[in-house]
Backbone as a chain_set.jsonl record, in Angstrom:
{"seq": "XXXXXXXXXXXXXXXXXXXXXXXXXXXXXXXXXXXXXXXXXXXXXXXXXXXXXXXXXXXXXXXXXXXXXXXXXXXXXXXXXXXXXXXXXXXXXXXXXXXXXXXXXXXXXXXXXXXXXXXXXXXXXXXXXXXXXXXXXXXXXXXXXX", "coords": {"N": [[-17.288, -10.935, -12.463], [-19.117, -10.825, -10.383], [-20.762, -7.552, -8.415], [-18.068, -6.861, -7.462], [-16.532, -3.841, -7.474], [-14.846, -1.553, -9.026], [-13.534, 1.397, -8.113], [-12.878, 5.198, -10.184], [-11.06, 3.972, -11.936], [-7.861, 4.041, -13.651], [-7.24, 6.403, -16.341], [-5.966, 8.324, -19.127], [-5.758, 10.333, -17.574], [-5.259, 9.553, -15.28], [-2.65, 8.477, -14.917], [0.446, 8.133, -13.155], [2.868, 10.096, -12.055], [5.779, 11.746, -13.99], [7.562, 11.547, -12.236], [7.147, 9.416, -10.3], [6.969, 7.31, -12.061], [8.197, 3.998, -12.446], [8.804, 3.611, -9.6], [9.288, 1.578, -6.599], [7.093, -0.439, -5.568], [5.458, -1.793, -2.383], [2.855, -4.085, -2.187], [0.237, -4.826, 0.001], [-1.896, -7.7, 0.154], [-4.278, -10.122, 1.561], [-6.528, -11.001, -0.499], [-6.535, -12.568, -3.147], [-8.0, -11.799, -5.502], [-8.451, -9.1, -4.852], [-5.756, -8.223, -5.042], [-4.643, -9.115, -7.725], [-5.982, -7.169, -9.18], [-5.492, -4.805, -8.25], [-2.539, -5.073, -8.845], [-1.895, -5.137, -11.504], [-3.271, -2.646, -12.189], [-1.64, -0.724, -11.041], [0.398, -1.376, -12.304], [0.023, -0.81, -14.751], [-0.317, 1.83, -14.594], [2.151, 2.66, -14.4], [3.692, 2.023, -11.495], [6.379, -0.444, -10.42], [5.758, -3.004, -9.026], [5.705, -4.895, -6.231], [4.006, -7.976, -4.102], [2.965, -9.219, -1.297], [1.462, -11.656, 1.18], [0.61, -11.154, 3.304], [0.506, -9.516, 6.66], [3.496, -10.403, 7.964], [5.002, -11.996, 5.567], [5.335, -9.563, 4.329], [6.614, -7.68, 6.44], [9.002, -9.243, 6.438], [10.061, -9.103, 3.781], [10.541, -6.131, 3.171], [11.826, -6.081, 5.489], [14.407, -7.661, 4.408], [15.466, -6.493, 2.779], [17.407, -3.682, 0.693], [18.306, -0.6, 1.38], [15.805, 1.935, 0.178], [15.15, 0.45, -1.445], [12.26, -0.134, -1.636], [9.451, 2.439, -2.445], [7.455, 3.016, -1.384], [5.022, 1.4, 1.186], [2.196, -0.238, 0.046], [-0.288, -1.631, 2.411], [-2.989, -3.602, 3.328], [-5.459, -3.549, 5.807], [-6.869, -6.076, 7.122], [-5.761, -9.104, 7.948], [-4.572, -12.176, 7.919], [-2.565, -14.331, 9.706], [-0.467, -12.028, 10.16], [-2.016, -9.152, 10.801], [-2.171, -6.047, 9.218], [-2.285, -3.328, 11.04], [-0.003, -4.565, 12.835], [2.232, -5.112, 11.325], [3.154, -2.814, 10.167], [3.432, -1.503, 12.7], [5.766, -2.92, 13.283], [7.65, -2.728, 11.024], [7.989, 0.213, 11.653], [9.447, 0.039, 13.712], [11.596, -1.576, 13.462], [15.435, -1.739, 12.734], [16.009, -1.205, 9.787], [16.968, 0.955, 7.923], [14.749, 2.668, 6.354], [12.802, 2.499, 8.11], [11.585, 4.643, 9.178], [10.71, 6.052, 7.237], [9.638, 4.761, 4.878], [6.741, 5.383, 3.312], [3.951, 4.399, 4.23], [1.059, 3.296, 3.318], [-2.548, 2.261, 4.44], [-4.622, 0.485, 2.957], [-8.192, -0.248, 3.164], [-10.93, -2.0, 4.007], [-11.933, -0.804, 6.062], [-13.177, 2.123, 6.702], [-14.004, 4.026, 8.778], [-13.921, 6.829, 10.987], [-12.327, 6.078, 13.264], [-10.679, 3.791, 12.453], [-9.4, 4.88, 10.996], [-7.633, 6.583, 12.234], [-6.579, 4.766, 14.305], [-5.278, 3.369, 12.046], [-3.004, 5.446, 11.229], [-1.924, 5.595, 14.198], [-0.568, 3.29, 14.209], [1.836, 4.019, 12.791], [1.316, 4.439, 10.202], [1.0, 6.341, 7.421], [-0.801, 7.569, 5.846], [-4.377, 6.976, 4.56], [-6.368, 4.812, 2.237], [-9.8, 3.944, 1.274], [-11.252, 0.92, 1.141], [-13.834, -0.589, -1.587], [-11.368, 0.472, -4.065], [-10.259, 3.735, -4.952], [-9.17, 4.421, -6.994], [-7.49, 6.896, -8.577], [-7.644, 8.926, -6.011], [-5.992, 7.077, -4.491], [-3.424, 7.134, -6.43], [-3.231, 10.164, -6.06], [-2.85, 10.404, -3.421], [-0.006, 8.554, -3.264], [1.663, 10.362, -4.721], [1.559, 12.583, -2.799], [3.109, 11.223, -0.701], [5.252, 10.509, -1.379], [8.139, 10.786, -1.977]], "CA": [[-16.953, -10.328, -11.193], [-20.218, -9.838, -10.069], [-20.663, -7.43, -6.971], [-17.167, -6.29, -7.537], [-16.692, -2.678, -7.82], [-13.733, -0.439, -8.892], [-14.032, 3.033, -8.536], [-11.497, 5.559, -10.264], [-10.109, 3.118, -12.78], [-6.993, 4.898, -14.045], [-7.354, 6.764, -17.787], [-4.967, 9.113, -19.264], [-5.408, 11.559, -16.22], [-4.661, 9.274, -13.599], [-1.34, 7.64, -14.746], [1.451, 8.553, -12.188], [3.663, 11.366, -12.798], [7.074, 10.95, -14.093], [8.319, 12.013, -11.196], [6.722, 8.507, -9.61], [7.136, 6.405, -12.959], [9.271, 3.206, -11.968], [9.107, 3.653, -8.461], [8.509, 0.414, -6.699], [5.963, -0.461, -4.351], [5.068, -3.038, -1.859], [1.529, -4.113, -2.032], [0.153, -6.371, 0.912], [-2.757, -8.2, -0.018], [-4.385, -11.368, 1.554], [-7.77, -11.651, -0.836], [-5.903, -12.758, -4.276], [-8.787, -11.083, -6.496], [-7.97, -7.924, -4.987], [-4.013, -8.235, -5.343], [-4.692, -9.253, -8.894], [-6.412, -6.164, -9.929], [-4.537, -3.707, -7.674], [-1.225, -5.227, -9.163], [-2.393, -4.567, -12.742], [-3.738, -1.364, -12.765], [-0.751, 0.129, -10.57], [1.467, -1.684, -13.073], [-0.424, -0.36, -16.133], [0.167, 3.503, -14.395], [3.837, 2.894, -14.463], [4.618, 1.817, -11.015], [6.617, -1.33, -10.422], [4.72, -3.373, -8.091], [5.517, -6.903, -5.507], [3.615, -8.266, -3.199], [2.974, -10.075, -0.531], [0.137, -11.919, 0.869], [0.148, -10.909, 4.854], [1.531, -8.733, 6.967], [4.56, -11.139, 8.153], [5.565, -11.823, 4.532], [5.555, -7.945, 4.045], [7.46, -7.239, 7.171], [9.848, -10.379, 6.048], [10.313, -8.509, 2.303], [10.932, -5.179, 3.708], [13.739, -6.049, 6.258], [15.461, -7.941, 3.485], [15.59, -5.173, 1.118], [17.778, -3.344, 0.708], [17.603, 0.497, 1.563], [16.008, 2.354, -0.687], [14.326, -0.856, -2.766], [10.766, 0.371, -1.759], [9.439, 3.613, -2.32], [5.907, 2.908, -0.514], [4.168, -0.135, 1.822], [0.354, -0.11, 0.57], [-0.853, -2.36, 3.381], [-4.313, -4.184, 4.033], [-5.145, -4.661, 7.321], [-6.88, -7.496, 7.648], [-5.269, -10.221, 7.253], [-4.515, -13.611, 8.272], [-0.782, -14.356, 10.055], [0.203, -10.81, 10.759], [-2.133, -7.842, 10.109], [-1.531, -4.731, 8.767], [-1.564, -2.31, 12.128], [0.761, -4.657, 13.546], [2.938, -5.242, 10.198], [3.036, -1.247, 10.173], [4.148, -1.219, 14.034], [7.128, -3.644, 13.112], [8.288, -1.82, 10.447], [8.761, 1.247, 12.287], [10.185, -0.477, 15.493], [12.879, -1.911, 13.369], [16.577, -1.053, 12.477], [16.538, -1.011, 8.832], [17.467, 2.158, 7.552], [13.761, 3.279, 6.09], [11.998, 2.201, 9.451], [10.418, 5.605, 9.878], [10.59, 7.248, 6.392], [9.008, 4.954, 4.165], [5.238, 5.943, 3.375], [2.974, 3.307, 4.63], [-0.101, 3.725, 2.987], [-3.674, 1.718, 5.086], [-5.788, -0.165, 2.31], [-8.622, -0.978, 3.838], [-12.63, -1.39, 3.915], [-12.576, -0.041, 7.334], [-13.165, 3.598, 6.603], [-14.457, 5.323, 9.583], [-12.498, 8.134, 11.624], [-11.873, 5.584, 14.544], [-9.944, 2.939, 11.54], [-7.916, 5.97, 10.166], [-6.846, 7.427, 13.422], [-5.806, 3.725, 14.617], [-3.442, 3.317, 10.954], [-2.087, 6.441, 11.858], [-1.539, 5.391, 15.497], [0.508, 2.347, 14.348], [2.876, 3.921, 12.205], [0.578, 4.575, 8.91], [1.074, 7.666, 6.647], [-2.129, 7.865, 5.344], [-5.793, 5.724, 4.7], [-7.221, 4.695, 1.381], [-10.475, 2.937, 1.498], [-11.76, 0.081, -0.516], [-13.054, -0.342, -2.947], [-9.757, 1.363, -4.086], [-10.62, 4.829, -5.37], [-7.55, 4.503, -7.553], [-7.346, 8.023, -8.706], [-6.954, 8.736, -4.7], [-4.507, 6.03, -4.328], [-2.282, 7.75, -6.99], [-2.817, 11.062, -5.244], [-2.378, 9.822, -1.793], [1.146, 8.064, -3.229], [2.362, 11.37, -4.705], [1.849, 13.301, -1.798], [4.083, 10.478, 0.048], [6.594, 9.519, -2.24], [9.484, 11.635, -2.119]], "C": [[-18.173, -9.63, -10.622], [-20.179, -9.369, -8.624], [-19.25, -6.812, -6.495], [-16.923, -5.051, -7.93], [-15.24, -1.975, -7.943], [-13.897, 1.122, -9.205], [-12.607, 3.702, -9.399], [-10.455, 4.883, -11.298], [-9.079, 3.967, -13.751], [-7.21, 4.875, -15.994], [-6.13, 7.366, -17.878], [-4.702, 9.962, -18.015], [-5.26, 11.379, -15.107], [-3.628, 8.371, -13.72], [-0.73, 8.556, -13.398], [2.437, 9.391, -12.946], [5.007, 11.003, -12.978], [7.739, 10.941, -13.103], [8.228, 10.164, -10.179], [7.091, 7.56, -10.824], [8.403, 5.343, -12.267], [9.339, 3.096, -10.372], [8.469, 2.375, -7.609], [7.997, 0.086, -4.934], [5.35, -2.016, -3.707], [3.342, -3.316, -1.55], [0.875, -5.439, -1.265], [-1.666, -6.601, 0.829], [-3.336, -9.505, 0.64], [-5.377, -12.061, 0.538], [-6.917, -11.552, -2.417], [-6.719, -11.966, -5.693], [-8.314, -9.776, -6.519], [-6.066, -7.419, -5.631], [-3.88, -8.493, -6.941], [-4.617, -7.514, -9.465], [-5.724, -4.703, -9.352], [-2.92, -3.75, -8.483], [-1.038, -4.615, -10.333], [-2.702, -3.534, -12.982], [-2.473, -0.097, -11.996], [0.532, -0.093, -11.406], [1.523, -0.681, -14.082], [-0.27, 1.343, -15.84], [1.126, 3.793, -14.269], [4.212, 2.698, -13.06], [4.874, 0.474, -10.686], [6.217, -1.928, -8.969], [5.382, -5.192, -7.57], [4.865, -6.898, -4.473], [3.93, -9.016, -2.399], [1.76, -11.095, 0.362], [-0.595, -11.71, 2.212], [1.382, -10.007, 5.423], [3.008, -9.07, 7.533], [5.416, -11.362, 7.132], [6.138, -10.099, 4.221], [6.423, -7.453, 5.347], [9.029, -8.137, 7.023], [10.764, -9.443, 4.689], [10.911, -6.939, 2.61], [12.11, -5.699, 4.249], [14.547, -6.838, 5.401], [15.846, -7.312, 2.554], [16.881, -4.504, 1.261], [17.187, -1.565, 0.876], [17.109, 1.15, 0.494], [14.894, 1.217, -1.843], [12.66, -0.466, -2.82], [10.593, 2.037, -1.511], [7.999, 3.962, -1.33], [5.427, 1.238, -0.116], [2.707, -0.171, 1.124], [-0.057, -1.226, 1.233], [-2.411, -2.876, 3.892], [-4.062, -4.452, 5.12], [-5.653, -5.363, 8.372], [-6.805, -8.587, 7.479], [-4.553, -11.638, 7.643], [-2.198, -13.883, 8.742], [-0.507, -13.214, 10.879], [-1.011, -9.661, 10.344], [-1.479, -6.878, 10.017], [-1.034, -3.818, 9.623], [-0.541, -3.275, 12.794], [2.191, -5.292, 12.528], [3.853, -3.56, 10.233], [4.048, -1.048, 11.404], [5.721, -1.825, 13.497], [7.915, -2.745, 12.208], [8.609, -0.992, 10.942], [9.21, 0.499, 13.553], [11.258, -0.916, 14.905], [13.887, -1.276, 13.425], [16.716, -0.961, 10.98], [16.162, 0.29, 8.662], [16.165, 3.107, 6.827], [12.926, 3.088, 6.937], [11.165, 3.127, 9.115], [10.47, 6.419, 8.553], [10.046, 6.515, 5.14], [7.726, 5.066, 4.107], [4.325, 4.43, 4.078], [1.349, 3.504, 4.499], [-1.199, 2.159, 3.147], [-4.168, 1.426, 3.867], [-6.851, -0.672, 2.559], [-10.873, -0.551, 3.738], [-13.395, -0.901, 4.922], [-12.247, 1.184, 7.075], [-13.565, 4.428, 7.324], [-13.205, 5.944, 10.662], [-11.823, 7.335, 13.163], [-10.523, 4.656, 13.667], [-8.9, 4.167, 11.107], [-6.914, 6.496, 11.205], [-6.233, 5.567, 14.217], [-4.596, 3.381, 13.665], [-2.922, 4.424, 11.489], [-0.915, 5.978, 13.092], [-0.559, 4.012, 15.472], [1.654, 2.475, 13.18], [2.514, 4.509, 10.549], [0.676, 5.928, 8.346], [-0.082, 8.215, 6.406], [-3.179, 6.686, 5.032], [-6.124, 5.829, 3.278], [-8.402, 3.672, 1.329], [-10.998, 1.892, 0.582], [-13.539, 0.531, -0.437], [-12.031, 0.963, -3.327], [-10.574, 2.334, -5.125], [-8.656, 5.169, -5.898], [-6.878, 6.479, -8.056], [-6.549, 9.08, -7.356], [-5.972, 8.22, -4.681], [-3.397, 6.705, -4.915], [-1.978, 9.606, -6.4], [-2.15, 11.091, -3.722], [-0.264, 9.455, -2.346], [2.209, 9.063, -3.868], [3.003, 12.544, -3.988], [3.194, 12.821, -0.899], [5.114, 10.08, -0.333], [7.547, 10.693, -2.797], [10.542, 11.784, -3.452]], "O": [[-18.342, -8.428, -10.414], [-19.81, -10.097, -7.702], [-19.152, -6.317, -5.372], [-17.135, -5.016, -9.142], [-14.546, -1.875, -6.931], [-14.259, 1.76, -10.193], [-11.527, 3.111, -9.411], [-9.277, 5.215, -11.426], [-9.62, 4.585, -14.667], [-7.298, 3.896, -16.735], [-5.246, 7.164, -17.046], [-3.586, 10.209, -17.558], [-5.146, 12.146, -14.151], [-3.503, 7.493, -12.866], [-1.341, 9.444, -12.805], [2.718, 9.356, -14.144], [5.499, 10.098, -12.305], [8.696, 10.167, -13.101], [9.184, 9.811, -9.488], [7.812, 6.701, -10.317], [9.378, 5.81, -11.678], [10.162, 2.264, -9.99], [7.292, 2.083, -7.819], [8.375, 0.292, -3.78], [4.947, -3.002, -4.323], [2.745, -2.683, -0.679], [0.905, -6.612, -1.637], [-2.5, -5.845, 1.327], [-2.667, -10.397, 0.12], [-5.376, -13.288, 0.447], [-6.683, -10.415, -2.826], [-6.11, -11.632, -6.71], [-7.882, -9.2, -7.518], [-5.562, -6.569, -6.365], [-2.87, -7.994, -7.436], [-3.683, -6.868, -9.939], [-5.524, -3.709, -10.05], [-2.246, -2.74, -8.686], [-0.227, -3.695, -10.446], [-2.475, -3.192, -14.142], [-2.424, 1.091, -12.317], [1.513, 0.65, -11.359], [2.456, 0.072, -14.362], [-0.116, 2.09, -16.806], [1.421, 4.964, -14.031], [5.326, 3.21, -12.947], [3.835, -0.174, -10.564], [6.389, -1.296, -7.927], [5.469, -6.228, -8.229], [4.972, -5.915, -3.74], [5.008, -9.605, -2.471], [0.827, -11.11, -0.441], [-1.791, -11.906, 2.43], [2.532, -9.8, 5.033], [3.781, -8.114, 7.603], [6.593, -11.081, 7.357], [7.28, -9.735, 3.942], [7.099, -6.494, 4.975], [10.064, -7.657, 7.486], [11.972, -9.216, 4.753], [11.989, -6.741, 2.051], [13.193, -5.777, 3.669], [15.727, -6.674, 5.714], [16.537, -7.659, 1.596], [17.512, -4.954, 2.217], [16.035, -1.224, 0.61], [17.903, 1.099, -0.446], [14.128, 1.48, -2.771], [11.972, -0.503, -3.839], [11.25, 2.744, -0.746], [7.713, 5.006, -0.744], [5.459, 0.234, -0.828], [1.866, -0.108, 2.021], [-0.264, -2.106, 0.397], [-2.862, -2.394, 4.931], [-3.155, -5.12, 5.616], [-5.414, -5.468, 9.575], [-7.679, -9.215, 6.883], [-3.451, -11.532, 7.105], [-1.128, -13.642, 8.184], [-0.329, -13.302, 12.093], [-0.754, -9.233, 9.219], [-0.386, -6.686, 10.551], [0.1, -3.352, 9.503], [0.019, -2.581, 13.642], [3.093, -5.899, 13.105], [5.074, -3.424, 10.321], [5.179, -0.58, 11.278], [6.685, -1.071, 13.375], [8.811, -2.047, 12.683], [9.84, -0.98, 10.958], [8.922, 1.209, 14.517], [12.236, -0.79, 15.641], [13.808, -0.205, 14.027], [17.841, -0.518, 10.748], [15.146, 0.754, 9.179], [16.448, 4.297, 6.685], [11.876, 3.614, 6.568], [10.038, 2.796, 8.745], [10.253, 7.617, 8.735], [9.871, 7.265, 4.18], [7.303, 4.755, 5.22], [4.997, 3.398, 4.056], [0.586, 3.803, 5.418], [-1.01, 1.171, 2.437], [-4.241, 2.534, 3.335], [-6.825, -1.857, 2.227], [-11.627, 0.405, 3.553], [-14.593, -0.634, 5.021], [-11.059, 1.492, 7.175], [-13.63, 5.591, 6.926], [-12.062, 5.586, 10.946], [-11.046, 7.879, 13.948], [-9.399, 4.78, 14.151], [-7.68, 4.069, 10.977], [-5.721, 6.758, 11.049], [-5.091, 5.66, 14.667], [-3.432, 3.17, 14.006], [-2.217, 4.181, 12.468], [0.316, 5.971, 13.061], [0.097, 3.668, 16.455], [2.263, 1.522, 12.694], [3.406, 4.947, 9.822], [0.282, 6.765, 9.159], [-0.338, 9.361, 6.777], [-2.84, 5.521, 5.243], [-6.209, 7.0, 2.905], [-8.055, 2.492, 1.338], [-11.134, 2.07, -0.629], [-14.205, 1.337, 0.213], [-12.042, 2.115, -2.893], [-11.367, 1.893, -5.956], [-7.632, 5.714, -5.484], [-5.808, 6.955, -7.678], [-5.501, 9.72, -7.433], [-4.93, 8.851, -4.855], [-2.418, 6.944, -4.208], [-0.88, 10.16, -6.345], [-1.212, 11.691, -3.199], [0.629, 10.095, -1.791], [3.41, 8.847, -3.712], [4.042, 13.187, -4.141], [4.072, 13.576, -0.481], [5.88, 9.345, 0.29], [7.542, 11.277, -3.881], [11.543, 12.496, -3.369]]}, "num_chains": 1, "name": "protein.A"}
């Protein structure tokens, strides 16, 4: 994996708290390397993890859920079919019953203050940037996860 970088790689002090253990999470990926290693290491911290591979699938998986089935979106968003800010928008514009309350957490390698204040602006809870600063990630998803 050369050229590949993970920051943050979860040890003992960055599992997820019991309070989060089991809790299951939608993770929208289009680049399959990343979705690999994101899937795995959020598995290996105890939370239960599906994806999807664009933001259409992930707005597809969501409104068939049932309420309640996801406890967080983490969302890339750029991505081929549907992106993420407009994956994000849908979700909250719908009628299912977590529209506007579950977390929707930005994945993304656009990290400057114009990219964070646009997730926001379509619905987004909060920004984590890549490479995934997993340690973050699990703080970011405690703060949000009810």
């Amino acid at each position: 994996m050369t050229g590949f970088k993970i920051q943050g790689v979860p040890g003992a002090d960055s599992r997820c708290s019991d309070r989060l253990r089991g809790k299951r999470l939608l993770l929208v990926e289009d680049n399959e390397l990343n979705m690999e290693i994101a899937e795995t290491i959020l598995t290996e911290v105890g939370f239960v993890v599906e994806n999807a591979e664009n933001g259409k699938e992930a707005l597809d998986r969501f409104l068939a859920s049932e309420p309640g089935h996801y406890q967080a979106v983490l969302m890339d968003l750029q991505m081929p079919v549907m992106d993420g800010y407009t994956a994000a928008k849908e979700i909250r514009n719908s009628t299912h019953p977590q529209a506007l309350t579950v977390p929707v957490i930005a994945l993304t390698a656009n990290a400057f203050a114009e990219d964070m204040a646009k997730a926001l602006a379509a619905g987004m809870n909060d920004h984590v940037s890549k490479p995934i600063d997993y340690k973050r990630l699990i703080r970011v998803l405690e703060k949000n996860i009810e």
